[in-house]
OpenMM code with the backbone's topology and positions (N, CA, C; nanometers):
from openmm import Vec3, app, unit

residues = "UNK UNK UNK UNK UNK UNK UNK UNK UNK UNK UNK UNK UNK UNK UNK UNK UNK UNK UNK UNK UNK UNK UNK UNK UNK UNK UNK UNK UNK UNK UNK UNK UNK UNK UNK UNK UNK UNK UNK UNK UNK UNK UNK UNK UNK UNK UNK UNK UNK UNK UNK UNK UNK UNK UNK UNK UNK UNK UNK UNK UNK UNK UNK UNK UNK UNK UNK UNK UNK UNK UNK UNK UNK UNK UNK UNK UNK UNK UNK UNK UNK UNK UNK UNK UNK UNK UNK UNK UNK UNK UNK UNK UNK UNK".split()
positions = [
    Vec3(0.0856, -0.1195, 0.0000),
    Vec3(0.0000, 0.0000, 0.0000),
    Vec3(0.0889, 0.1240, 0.0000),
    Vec3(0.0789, 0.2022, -0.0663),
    Vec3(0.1581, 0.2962, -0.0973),
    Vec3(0.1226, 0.4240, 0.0198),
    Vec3(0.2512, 0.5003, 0.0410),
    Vec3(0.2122, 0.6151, 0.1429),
    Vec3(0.1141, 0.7198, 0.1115),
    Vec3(0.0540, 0.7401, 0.2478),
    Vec3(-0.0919, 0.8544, 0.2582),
    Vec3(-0.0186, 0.9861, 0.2765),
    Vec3(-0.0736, 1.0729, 0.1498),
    Vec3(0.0105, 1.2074, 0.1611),
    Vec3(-0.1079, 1.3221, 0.2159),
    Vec3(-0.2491, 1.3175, 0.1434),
    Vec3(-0.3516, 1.3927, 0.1140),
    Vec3(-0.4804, 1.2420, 0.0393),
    Vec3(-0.4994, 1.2470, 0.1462),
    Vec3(-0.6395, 1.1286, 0.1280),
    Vec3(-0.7147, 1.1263, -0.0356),
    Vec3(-0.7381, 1.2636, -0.0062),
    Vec3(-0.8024, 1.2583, -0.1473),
    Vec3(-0.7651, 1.3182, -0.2018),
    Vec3(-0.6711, 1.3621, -0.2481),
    Vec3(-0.5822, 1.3979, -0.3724),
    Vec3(-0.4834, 1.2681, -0.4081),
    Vec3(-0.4707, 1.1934, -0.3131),
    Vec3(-0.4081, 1.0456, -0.3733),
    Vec3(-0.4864, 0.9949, -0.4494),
    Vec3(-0.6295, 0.9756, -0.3784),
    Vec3(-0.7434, 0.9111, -0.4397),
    Vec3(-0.7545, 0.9393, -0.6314),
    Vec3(-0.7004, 1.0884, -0.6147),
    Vec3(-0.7074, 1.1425, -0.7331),
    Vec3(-0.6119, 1.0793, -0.8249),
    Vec3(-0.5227, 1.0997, -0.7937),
    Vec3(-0.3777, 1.0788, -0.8154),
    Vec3(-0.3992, 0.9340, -0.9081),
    Vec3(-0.3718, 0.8451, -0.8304),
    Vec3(-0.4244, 0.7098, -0.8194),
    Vec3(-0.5110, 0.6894, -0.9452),
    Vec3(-0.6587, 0.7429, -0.9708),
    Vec3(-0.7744, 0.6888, -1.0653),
    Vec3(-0.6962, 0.7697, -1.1740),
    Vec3(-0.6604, 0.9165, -1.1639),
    Vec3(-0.5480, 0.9425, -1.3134),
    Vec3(-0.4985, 0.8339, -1.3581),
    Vec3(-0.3868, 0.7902, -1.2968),
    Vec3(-0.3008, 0.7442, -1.3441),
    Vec3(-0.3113, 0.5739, -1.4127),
    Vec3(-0.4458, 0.5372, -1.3146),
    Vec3(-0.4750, 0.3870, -1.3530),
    Vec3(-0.5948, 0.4134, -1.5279),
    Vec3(-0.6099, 0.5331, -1.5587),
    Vec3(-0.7084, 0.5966, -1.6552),
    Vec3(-0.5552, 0.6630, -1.7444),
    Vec3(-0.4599, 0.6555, -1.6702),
    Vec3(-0.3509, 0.6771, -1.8358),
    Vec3(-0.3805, 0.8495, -1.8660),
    Vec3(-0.3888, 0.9646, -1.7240),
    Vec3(-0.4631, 1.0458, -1.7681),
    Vec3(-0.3550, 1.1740, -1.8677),
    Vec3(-0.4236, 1.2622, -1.9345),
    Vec3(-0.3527, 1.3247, -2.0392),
    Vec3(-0.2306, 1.4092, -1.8848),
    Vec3(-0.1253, 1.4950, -1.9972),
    Vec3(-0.0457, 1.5688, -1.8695),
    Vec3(-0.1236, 1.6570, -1.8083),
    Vec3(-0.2003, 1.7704, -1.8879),
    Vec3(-0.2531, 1.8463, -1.8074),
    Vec3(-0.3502, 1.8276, -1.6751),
    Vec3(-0.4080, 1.6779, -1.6728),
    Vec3(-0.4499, 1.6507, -1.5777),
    Vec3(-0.4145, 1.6119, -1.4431),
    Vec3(-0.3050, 1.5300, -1.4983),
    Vec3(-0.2158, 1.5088, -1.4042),
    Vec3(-0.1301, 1.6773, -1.3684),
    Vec3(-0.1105, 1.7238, -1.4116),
    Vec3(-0.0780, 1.8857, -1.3819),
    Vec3(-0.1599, 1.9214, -1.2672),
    Vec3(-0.2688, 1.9274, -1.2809),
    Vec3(-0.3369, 1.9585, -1.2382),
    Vec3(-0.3547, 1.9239, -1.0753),
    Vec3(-0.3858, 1.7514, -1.0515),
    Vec3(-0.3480, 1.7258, -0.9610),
    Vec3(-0.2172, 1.7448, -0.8685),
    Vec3(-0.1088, 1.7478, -0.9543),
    Vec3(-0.0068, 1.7820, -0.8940),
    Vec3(0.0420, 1.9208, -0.8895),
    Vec3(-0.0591, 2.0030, -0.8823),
    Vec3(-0.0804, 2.1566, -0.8029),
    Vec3(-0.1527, 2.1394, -0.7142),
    Vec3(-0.2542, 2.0841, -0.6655),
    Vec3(-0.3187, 2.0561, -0.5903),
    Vec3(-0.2190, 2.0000, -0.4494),
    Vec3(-0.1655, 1.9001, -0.4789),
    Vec3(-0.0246, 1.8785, -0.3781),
    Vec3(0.0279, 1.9867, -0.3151),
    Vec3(0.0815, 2.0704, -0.3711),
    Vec3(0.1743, 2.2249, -0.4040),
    Vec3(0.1126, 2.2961, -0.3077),
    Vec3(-0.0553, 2.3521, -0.3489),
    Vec3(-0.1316, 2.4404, -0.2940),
    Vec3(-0.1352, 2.3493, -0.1522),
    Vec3(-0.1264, 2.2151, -0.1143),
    Vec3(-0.1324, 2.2032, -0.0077),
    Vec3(-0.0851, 2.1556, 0.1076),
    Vec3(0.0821, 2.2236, 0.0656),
    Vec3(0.1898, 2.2495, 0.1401),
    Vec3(0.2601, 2.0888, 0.1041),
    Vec3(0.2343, 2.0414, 0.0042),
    Vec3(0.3362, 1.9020, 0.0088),
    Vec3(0.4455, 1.9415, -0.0682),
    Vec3(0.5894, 1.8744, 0.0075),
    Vec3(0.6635, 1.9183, -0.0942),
    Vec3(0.7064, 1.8175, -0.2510),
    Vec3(0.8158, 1.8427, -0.3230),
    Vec3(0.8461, 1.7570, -0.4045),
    Vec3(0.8783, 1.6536, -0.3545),
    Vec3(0.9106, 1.6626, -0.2879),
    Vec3(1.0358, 1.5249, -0.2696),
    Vec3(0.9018, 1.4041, -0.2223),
    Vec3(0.8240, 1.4903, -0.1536),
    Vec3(0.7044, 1.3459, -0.1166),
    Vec3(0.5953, 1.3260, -0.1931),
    Vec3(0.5886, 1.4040, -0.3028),
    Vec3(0.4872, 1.3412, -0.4301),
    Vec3(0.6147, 1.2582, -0.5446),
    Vec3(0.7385, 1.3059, -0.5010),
    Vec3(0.8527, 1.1810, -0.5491),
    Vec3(0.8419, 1.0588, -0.4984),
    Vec3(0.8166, 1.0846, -0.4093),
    Vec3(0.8401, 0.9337, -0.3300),
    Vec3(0.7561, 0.8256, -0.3278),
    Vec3(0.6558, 0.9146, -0.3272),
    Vec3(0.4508, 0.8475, -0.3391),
    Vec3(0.4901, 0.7836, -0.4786),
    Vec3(0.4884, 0.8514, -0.6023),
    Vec3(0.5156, 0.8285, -0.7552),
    Vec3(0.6297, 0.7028, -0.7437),
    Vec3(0.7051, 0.7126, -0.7006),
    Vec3(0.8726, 0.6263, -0.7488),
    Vec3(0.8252, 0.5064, -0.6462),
    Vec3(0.7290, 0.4790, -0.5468),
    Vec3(0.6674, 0.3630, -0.5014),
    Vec3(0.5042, 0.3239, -0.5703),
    Vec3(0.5127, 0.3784, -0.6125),
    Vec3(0.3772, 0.3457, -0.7652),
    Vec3(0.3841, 0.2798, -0.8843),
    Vec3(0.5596, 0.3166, -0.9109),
    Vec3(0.5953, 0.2330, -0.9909),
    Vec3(0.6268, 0.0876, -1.0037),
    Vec3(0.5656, 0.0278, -1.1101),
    Vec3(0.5668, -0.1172, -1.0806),
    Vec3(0.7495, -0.1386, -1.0722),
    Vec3(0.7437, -0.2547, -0.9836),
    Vec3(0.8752, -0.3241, -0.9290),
    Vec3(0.9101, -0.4051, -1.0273),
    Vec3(1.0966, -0.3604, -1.1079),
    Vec3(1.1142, -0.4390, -1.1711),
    Vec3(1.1355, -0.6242, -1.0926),
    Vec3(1.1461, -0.5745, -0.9828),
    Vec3(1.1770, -0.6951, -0.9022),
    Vec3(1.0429, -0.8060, -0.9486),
    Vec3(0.9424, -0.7136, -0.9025),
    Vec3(0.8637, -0.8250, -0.8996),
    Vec3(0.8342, -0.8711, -1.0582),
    Vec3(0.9441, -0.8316, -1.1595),
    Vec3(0.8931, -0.9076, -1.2796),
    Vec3(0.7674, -0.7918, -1.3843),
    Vec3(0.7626, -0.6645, -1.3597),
    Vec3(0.7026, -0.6365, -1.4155),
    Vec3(0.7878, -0.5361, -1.5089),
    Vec3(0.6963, -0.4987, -1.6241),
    Vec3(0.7372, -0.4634, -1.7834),
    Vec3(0.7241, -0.3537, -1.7889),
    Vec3(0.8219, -0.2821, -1.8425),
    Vec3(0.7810, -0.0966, -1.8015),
    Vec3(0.6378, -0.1032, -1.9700),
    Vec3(0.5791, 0.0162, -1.9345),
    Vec3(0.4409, -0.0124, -2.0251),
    Vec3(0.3613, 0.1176, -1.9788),
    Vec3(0.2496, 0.0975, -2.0476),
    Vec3(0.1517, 0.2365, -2.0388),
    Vec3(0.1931, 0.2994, -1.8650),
    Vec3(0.0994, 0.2001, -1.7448),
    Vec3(0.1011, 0.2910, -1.6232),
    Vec3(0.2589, 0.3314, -1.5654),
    Vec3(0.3192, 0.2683, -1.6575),
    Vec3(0.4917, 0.3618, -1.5822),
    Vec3(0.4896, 0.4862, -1.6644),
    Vec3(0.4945, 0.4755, -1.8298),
    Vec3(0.4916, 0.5580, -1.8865),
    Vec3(0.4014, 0.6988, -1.7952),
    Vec3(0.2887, 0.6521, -1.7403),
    Vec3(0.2319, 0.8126, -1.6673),
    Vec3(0.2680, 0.8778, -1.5779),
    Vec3(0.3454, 0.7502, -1.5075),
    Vec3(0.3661, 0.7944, -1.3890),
    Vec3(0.5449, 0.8759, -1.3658),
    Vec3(0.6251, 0.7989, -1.5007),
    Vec3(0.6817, 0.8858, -1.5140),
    Vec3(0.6970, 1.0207, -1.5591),
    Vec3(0.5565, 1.0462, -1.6631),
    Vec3(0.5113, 1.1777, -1.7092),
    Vec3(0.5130, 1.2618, -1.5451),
    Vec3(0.4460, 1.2045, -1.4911),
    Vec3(0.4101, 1.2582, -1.3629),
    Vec3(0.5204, 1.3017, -1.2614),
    Vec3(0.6090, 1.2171, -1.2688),
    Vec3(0.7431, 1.2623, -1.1811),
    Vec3(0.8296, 1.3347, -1.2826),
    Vec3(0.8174, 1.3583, -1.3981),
    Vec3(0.9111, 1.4682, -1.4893),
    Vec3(0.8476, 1.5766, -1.4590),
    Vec3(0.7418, 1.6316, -1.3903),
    Vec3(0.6358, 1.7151, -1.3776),
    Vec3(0.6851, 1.7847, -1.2656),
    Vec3(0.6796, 1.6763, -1.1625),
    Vec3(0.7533, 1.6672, -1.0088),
    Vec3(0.8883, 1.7181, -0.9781),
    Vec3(1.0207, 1.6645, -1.0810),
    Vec3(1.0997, 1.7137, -1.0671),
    Vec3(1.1759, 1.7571, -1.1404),
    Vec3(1.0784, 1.8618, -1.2113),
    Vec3(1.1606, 1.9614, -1.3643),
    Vec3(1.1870, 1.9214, -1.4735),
    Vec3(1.1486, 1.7653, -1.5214),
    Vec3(1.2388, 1.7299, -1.6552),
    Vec3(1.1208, 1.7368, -1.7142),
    Vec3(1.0600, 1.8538, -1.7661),
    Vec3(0.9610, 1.9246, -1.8495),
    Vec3(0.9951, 2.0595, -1.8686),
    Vec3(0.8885, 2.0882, -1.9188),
    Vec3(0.8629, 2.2251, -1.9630),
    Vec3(0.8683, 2.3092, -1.8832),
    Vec3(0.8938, 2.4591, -1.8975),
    Vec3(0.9081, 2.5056, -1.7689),
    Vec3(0.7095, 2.5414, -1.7717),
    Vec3(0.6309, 2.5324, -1.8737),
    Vec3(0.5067, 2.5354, -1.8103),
    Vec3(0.4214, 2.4201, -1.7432),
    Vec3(0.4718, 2.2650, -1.7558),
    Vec3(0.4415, 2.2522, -1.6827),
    Vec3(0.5287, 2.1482, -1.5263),
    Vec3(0.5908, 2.2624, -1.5199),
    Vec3(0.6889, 2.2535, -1.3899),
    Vec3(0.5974, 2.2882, -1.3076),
    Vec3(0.6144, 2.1759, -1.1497),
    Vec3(0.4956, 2.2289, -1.0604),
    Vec3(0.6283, 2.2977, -0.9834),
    Vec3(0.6653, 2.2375, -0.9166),
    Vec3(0.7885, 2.3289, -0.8369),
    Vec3(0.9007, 2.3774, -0.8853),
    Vec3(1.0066, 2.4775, -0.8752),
    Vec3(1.0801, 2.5183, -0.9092),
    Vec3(1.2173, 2.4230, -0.9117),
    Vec3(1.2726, 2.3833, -0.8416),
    Vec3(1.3139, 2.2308, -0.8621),
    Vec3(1.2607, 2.1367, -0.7674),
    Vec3(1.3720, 2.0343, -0.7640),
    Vec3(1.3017, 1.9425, -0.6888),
    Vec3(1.3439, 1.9905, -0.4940),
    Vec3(1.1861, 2.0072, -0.4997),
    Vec3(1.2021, 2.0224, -0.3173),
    Vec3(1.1740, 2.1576, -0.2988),
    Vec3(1.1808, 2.2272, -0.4288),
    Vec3(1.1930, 2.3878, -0.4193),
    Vec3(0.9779, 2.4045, -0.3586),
    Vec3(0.9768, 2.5251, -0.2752),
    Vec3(0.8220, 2.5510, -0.2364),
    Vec3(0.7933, 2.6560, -0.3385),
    Vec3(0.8163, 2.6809, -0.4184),
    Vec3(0.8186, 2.8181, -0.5388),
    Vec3(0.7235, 2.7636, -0.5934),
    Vec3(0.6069, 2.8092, -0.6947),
    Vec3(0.5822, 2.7966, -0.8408),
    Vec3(0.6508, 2.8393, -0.9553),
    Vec3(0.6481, 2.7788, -1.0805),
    Vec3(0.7507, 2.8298, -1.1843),
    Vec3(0.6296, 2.9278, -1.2671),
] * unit.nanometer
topology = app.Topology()
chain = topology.addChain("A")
for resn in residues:
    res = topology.addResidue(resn, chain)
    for name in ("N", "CA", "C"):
        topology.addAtom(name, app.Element.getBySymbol(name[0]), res)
């Protein structure tokens, strides 16, 4: 079970990502984090334990593909529009 950051913005988080959702949505949610005082490093951490375990045998594929959309989001390796924090850990908006 993956860590509780914001009950229901995980909740959110979570049905995105199992729905493959476009970036801006996931953007979206992950301002929502931002606005409510979480920093990067722990919507990193939530994300990078979401990802399926190569251990356990699994195939990188669509839900990594989002979820890495989602942590390039998290920690700058995007655009600077849609950068949620200024880098990683930074409390800024870009």
């Amino acid at each position: 079970m993956p860590q509780t950051i914001i009950a229901d913005i995980d909740k959110d988080l979570l049905a995105a990502l199992d729905a493959r959702a476009e970036l801006l949505t996931l953007h979206a949610i992950l301002l929502r984090y931002k606005a409510g005082g979480v920093t990067a490093q722990q919507v990193a951490a939530l994300l990078q334990e979401l990802r399926p375990s190569m251990e356990d045998g699994a195939q990188e594929g669509p839900l990594e593909d989002v979820i890495l959309d989602a942590l390039d989001m998290v920690t700058g390796w995007c655009t600077p529009q849609l950068r949620v924090w200024d880098e990683a850990g930074g409390e800024h908006a870009s």
